[in-house]
C-alpha positions as CSV (number, residue, x, y, z in Angstrom):
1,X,0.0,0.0,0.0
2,X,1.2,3.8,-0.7
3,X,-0.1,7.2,0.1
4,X,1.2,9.9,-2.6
5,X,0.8,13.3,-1.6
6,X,0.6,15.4,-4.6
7,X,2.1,19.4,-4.2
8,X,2.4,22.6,-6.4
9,X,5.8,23.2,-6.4
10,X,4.8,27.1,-7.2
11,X,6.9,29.5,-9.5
12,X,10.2,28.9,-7.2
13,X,9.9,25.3,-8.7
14,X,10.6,24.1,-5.0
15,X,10.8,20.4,-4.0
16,X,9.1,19.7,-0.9
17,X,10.4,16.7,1.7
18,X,8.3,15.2,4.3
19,X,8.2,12.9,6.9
20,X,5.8,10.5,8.9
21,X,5.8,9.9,12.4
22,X,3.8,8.0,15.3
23,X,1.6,9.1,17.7
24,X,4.7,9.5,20.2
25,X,6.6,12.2,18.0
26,X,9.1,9.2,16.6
27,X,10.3,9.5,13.3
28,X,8.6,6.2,11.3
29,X,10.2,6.9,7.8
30,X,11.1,9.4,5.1
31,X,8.8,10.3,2.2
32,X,10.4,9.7,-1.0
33,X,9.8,11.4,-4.5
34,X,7.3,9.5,-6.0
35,X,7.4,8.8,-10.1
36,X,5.5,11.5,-11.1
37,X,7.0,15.0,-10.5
38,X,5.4,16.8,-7.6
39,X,4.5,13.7,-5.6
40,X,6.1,12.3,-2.1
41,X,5.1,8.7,-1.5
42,X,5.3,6.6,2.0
43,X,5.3,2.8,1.5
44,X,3.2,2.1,4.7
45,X,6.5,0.3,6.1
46,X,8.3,1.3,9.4
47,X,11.8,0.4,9.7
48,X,11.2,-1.7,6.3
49,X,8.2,-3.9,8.2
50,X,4.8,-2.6,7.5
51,X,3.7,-0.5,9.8
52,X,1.1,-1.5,12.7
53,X,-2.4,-0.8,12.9
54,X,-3.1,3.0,13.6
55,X,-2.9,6.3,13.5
56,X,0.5,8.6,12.2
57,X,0.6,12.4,11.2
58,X,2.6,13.6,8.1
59,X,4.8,16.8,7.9
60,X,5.8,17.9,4.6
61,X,7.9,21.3,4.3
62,X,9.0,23.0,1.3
63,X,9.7,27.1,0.9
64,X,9.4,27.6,4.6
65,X,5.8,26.3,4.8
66,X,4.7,23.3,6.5
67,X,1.4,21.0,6.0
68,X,0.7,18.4,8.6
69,X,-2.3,16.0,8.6
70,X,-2.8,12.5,9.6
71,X,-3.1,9.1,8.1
72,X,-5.0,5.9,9.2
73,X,-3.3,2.5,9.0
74,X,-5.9,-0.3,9.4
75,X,-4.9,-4.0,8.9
């Protein structure tokens, strides 16, 4: 399973990074550029298992902005 998060990289042409974490504040992975432009994709894997049952929050950042939302796992 993936979650792509699709972005306007506006006329500065910026590339946006991001990150998901748990409900503790820990780090659970990188976002990676997905294959088309504009896009950051998570794999649903946490230290390259897939990740448990629950709920995480995203952060992506990108020309001194930052979204944040949150994602449900359920297995």
């Amino acid at each position: 399973d993936f979650v792509i998060f699709t972005y306007d990289p506006g006329p500065k042409n910026i590339a946006a990074a991001g990150r998901i974490f748990d409900q503790r504040g820990a780090v659970v992975a990188e976002m990676l550029p997905g294959t088309v432009p504009n896009t950051l994709t998570w794999d649903g894997r946490m230290n390259g298992r897939p990740a448990t049952s629950g709920v995480y929050v995203y952060r992506i950042t990108g020309d001194g902005k930052t979204f944040t939302g949150t994602i449900v796992v359920a297995r």
